[in-house]
C-alpha positions as CSV (number, residue, x, y, z in Angstrom):
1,X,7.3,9.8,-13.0
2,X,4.8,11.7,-15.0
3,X,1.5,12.0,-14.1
4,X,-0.9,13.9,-16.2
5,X,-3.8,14.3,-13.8
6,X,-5.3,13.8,-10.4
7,X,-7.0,10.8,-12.1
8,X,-3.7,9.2,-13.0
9,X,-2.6,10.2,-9.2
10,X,-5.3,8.1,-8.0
11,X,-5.0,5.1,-10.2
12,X,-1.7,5.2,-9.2
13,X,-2.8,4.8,-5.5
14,X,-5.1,2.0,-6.5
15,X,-2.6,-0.1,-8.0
16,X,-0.5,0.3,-5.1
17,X,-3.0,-0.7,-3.1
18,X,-4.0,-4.2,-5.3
19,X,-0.3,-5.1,-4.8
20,X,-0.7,-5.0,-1.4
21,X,-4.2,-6.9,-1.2
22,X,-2.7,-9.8,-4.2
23,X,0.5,-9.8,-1.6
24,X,-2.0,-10.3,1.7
25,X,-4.5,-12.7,0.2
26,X,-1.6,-14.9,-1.6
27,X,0.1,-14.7,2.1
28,X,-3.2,-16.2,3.6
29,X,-3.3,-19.0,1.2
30,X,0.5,-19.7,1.7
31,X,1.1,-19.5,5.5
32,X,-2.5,-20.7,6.2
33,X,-1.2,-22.7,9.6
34,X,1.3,-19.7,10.3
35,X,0.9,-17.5,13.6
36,X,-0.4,-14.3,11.7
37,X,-4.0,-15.3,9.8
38,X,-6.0,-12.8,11.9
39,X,-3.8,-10.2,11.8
40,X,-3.1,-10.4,7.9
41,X,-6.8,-10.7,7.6
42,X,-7.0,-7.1,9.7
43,X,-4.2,-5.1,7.4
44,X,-6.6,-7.1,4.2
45,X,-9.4,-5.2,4.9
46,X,-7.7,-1.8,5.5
47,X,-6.0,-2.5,1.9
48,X,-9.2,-3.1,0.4
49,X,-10.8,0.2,2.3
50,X,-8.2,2.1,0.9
51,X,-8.8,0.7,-2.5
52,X,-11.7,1.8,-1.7
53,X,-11.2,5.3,-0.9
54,X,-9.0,5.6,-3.4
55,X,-10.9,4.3,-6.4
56,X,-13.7,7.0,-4.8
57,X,-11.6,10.0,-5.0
58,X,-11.4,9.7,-8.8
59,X,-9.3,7.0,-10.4
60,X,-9.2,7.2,-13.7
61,X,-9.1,4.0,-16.1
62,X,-6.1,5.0,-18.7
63,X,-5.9,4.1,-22.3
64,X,-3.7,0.3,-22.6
65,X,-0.3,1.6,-23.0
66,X,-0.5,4.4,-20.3
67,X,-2.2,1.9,-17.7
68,X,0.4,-0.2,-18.3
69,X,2.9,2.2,-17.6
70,X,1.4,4.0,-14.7
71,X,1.6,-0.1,-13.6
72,X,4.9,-0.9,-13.8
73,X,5.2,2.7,-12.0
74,X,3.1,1.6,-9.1
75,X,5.2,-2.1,-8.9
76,X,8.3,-0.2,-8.0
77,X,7.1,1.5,-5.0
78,X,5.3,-0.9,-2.8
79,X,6.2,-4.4,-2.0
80,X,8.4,-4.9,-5.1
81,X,9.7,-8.1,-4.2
82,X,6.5,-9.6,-3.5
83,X,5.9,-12.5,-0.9
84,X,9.0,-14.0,-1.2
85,X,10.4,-11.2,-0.4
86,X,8.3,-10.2,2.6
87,X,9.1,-13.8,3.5
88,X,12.7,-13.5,3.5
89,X,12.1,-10.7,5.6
90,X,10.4,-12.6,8.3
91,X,6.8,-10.9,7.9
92,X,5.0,-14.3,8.7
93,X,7.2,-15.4,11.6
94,X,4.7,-13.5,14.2
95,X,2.4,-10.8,14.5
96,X,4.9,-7.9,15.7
97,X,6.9,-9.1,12.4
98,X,4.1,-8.7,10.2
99,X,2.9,-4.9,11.6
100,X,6.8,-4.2,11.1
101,X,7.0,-5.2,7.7
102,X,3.5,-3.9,7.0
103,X,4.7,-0.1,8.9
104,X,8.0,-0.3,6.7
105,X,5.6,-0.8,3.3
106,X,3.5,2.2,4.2
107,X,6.7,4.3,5.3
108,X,7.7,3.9,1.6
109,X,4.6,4.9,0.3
110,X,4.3,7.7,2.5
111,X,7.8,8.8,1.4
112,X,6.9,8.2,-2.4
113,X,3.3,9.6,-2.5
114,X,5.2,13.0,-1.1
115,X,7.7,12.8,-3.9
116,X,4.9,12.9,-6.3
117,X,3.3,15.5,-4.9
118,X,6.1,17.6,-4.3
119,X,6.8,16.9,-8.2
120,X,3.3,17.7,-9.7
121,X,1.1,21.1,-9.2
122,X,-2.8,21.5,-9.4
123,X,-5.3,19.0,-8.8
124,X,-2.6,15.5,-9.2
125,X,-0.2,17.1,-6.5
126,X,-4.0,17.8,-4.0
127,X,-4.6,14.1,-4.9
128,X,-1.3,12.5,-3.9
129,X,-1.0,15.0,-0.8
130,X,-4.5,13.3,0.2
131,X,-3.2,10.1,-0.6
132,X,-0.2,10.5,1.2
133,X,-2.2,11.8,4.3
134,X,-5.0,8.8,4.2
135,X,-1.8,6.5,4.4
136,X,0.2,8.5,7.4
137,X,-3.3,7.6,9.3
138,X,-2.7,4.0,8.5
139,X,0.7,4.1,9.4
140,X,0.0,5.5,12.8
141,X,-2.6,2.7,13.3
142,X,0.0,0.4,12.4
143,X,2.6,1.7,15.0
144,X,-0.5,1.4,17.8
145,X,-1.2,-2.3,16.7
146,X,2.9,-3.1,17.1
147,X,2.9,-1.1,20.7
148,X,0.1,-3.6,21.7
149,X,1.7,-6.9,20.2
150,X,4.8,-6.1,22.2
151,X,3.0,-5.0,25.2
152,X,1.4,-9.0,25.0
């Protein structure tokens, strides 16, 4: 990958995250009898904060052709196989499953963010290094919320 600028770091970041809120709000409309509504609901409005945050820290809007390639960037990373695929995966089934898939997602984008920062110097490397950081808090929030569904 090839990022220019802390800007492109960040849009990056913000695609990643409107994956993840297209993937929970299609996921409420699909399994809306299924055990997990208030809990998808929860990791919906923490994708939206960080879309948030993220858009905040500087996202830049790229010209056509590069958004559309810092896009299909983005798409590879974070749920890449979309809700069937966190379906076949048993996300839904209960409320454990879903904090498990959901922990797994931000693993990989922990992992990924780092690569990019460990790839990139100045102010883009600072950004994904924040990024990355804003996400291992989510993550550990993640792994509470799982410690408390099994605990129930």
């Amino acid at each position: 990958m090839i990022v220019r600028n802390a800007g492109e770091a960040l849009y990056i970041a913000c695609e990643m995250e409107k994956r993840a809120i297209r993937l929970y709000e299609r996921a409420l409309a699909v399994f809306s009898d299924g055990p997990c509504q208030q809990a998808v609901r929860a990791i919906l409005a923490d994708e939206r904060n960080h879309l948030n945050q993220f858009a905040q820290m500087g996202a830049e809007s790229p010209d056509f052709e590069r958004a559309q390639l810092l896009s299909a960037q983005a798409a590879r990373v974070l749920f890449s196989g979309g809700l069937t695929e966190a379906h076949r995966k048993g996300a839904f089934d209960s409320v454990p499953a879903l904090y498990a898939f959901a922990a797994e997602e931000e693993r990989e984008a922990i992992a990924r963010y780092g690569e990019f920062a460990a790839q990139l110097t100045g102010p883009a490397a600072a950004a994904f290094t924040a990024i990355q950081l804003e996400e291992k808090q989510h993550l550990l929030h993640l792994n509470e919320l799982i410690a408390q569904a099994k605990e129930e």
